[in-house]
N, CA, C and O of each residue as an XYZ file, in Angstrom:
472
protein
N      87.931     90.378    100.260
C      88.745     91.138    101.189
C      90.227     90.974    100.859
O      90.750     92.082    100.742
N      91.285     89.721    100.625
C      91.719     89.473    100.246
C      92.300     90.402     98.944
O      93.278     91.147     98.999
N      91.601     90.204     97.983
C      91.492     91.310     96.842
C      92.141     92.653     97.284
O      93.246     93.171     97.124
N      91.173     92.938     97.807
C      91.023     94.343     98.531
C      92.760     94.752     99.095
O      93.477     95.672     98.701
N      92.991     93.912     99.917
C      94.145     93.858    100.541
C      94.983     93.973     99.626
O      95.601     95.026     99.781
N      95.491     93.118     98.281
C      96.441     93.204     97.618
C      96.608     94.347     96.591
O      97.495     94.690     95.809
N      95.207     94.853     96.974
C      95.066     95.791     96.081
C      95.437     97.444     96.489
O      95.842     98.373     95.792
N      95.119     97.349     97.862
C      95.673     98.324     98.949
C      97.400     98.226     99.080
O      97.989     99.290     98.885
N      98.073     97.250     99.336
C      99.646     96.736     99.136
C      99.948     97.295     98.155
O     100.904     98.041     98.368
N      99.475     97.322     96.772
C     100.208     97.925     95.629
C     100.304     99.279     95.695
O     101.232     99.943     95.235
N      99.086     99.801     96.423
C      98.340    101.116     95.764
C      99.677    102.085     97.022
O     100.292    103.095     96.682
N      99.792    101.453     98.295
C     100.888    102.338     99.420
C     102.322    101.893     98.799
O     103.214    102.701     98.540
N     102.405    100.625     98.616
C     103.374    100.482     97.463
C     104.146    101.462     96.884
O     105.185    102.090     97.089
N     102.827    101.312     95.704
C     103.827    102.894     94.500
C     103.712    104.092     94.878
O     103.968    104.978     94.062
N     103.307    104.421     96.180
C     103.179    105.840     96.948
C     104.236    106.351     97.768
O     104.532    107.419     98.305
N     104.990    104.445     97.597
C     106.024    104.293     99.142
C     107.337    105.163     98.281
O     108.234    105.569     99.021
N     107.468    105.424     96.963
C     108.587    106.059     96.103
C     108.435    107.320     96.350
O     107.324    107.636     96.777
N     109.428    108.379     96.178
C     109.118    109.849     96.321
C     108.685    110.298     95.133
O     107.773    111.118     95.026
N     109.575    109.577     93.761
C     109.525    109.952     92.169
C     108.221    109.939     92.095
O     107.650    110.948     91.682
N     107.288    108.492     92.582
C     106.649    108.353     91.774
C     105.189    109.365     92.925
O     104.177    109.793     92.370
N     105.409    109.536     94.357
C     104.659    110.858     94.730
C     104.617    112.426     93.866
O     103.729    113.228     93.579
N     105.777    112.358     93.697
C     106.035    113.521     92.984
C     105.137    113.352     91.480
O     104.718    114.315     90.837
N     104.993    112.207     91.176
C     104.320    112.440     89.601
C     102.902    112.295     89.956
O     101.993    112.548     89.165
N     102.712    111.838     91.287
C     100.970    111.908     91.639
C     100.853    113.121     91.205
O     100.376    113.595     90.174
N     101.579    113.773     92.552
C     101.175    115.489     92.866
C     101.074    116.131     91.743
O     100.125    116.907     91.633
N     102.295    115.935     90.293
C     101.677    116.790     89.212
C     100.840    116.420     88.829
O     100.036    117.307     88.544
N     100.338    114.901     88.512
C      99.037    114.774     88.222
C      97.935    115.195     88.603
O      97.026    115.480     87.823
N      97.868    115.289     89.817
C      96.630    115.630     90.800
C      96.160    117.396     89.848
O      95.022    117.864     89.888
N      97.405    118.097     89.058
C      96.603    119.233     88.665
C      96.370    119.510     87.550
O      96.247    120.610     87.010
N      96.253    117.762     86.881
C      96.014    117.626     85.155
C      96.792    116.777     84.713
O      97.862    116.587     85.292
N      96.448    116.075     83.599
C      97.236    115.123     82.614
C      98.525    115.752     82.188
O      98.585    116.965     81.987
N      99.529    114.985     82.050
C     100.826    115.471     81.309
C     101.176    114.288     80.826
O     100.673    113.208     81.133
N     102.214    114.523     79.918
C     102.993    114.342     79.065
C     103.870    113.171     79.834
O     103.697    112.921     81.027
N     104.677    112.595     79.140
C     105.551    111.641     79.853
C     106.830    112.490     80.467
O     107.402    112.381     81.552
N     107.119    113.625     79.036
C     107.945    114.049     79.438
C     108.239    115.216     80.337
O     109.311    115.399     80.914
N     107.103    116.040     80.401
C     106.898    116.902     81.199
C     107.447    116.325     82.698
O     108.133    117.010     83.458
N     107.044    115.033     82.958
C     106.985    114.359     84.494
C     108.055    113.874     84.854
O     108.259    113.522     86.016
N     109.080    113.762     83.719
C     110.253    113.299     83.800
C     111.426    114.428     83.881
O     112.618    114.271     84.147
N     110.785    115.486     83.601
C     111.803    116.823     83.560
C     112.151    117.263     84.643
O     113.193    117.917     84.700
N     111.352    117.021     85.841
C     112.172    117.688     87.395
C     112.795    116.580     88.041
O     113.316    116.783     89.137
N     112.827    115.348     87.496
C     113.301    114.092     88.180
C     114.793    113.674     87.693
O     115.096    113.597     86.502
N     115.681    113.416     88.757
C     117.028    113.258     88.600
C     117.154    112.127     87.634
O     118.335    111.802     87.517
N     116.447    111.511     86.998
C     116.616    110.215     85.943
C     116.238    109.925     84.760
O     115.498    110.627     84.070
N     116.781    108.740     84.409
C     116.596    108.372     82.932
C     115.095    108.252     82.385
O     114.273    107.973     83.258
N     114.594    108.419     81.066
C     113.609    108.276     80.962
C     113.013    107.066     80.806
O     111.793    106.932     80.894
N     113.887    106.027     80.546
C     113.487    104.613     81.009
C     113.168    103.940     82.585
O     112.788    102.861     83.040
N     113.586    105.327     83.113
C     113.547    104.485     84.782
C     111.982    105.394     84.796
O     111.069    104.854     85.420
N     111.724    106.607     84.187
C     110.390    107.221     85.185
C     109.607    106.336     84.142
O     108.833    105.761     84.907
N     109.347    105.914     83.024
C     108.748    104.781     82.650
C     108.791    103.381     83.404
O     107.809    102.703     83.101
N     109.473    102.885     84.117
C     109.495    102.190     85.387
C     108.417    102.833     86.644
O     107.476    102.165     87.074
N     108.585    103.570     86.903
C     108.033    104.017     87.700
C     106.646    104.325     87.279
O     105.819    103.683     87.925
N     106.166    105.092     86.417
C     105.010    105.063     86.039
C     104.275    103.855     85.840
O     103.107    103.781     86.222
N     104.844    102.913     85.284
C     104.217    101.132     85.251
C     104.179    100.814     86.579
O     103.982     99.599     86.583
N     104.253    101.206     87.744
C     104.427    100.752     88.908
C     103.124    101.588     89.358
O     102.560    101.095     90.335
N     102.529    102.768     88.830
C     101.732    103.782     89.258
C     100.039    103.480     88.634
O      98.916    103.678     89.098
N     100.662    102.809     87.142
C      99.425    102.222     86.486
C      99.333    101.171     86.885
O      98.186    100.851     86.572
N      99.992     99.968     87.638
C     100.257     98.549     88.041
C      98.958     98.830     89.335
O      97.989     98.114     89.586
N      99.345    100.024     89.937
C      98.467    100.149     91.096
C      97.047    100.954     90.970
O      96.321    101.307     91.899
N      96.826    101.170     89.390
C      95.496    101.686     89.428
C      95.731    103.355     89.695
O      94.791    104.148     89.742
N      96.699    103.615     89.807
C      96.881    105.490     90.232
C      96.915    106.239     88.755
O      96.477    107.388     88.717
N      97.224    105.869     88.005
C      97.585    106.267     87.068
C      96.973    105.990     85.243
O      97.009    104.893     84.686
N      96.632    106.840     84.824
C      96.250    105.738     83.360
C      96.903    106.569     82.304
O      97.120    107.770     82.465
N      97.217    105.894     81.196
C      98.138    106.558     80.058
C      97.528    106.256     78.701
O      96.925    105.207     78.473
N      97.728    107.305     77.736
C      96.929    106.901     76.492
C      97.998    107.338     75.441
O      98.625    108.337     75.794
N      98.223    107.004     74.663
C      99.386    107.208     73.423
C      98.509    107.754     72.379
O      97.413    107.330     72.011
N      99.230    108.841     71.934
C      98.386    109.785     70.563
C      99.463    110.286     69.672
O      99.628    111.499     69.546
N     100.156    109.481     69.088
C     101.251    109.705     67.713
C     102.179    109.229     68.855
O     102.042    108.158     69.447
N     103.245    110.250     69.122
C     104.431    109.486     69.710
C     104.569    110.389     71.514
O     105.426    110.446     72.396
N     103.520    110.814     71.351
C     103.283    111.669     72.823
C     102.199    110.597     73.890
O     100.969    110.604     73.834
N     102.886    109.892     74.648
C     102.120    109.676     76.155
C     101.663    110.258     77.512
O     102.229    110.146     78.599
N     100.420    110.958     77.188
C     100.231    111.555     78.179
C      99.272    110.546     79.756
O      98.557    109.545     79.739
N      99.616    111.197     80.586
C      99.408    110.280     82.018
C      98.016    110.877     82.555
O      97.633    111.575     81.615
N      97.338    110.938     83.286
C      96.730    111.058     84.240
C      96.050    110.454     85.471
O      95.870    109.238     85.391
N      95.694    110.968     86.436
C      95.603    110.107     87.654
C      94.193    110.007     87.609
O      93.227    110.715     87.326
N      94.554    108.340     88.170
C      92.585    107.999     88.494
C      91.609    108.254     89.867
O      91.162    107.371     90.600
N      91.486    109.159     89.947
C      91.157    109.441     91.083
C      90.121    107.992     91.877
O      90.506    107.805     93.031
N      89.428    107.415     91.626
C      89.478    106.099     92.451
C      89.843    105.401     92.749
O      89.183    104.504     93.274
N      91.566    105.345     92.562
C      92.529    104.496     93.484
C      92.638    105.471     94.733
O      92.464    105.125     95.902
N      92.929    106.649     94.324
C      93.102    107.169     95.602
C      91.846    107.823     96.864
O      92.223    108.572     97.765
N      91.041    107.587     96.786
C      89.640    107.257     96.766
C      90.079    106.028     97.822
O      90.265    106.160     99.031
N      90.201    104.721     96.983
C      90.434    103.589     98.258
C      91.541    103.848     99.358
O      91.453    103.628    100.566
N      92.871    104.500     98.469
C      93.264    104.955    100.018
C      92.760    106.090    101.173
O      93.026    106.084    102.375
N      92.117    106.858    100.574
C      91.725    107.866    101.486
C      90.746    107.129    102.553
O      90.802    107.389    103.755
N      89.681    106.014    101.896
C      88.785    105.429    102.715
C      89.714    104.440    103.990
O      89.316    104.390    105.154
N      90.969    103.714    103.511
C      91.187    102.991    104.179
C      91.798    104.066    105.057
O      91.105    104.240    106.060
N      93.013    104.945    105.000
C      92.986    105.832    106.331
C      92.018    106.331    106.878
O      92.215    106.489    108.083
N      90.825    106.729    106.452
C      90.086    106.903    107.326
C      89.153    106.071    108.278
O      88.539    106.477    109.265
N      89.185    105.147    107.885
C      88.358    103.959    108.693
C      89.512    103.933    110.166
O      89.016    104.069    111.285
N      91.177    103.731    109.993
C      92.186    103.547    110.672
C      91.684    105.017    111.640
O      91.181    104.774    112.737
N      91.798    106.189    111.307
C      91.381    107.691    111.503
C      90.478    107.318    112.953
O      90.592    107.310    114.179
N      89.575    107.044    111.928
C      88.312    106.681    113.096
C      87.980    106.240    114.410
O      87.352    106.712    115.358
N      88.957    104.580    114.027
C      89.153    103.401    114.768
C      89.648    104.618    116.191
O      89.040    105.091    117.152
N      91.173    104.757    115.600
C      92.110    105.707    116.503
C      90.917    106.516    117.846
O      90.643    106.178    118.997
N      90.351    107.975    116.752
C      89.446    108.515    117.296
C      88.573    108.044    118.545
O      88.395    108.581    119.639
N      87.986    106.598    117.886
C      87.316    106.307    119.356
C      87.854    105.876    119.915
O      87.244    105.777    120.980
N      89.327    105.187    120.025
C      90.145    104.859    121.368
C      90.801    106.064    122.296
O      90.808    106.205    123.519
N      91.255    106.740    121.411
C      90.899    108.165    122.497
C      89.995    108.761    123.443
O      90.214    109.056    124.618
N      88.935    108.896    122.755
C      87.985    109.240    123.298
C      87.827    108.614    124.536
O      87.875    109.217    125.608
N      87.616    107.263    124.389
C      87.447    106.161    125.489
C      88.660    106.343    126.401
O      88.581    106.072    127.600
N      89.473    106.674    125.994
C      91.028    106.940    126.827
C      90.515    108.332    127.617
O      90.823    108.458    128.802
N      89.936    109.100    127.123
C      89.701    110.428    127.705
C      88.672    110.797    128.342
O      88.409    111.865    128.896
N      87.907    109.528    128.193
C      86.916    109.181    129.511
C      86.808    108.677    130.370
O      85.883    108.630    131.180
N      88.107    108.040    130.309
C      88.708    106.987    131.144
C      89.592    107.918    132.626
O      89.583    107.719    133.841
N      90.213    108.858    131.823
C      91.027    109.827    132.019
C      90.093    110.424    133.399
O      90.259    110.275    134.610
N      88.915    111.255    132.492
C      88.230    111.713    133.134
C      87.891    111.112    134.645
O      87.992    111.611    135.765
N      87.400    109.689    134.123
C      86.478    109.179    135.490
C      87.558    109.115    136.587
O      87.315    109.622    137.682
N      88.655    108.559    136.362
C      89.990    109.021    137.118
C      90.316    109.804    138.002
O      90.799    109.696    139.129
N      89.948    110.727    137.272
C      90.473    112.442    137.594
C      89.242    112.711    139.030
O      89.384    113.099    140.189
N      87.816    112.184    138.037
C      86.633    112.737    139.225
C      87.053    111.650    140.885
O      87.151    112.062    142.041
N      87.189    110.439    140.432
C      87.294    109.766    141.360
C      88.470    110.050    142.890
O      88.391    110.024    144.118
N      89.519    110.316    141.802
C      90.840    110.352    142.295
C      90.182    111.916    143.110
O      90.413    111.921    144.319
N      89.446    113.137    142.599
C      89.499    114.246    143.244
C      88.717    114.293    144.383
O      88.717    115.259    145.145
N      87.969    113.176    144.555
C      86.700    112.983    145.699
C      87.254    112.207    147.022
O      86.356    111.896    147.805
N      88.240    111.934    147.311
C      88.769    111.493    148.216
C      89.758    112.166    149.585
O      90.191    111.722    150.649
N      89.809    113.570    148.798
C      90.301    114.444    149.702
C      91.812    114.587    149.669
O      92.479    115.581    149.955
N      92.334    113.039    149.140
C      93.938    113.488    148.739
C      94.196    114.384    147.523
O      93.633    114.551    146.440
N      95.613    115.057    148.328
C      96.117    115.685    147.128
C      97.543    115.354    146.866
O      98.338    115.265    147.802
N      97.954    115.138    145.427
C      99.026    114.839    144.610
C     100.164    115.473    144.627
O     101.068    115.140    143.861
């Protein structure tokens, strides 16, 4: 669990950057280039190489070198663990509502059977 945890920390981590959201999202619609990912971003190409090591650090990302071109793509089972962990949170939420809105309810019936009005 432990594991799990530090492994979740990294993964909202490198999500917590906009740069490096922004290089999910192009990923999310295919592998690119290093430089392709670095072309709409206000910075050096040593910093989105920063950033990308921060993206593969967390498992989002994997890179393969073929002559002098690094192309990126995303691993879709990091994001996979985050989708599961918001949704478990999703859930949790869900049934405290519910219970809130039955709560609500019994309220409402109780409170209306007494003849006062509000």
């Amino acid at each position: 669990m432990l594991n799990q945890q530090a492994d979740l920390n990294r993964l909202f981590n490198a999500l917590a950057d906009p740069a490096r959201r922004a290089m999910v999202e192009r990923l999310s619609r295919g592998p690119a280039p290093v430089s392709e990912l670095a072309r709409p971003l206000p910075m050096s190409l040593p910093a989105v190489m920063q950033h990308l090591d921060v993206l593969e650090a967390a498992g989002l990302v994997r890179s393969e070198k073929v002559g002098r071109v690094r192309t990126c793509a995303i691993d879709p089972a990091a994001l996979s663990q985050a989708e599961q962990w918001i949704n478990a949170r999703r859930i949790e939420w869900q049934g405290r509502l519910d219970r809130l809105g039955e709560y609500l309810k019994t309220l409402e019936s109780e409170g209306g059977d007494d003849g006062s009005s509000h």
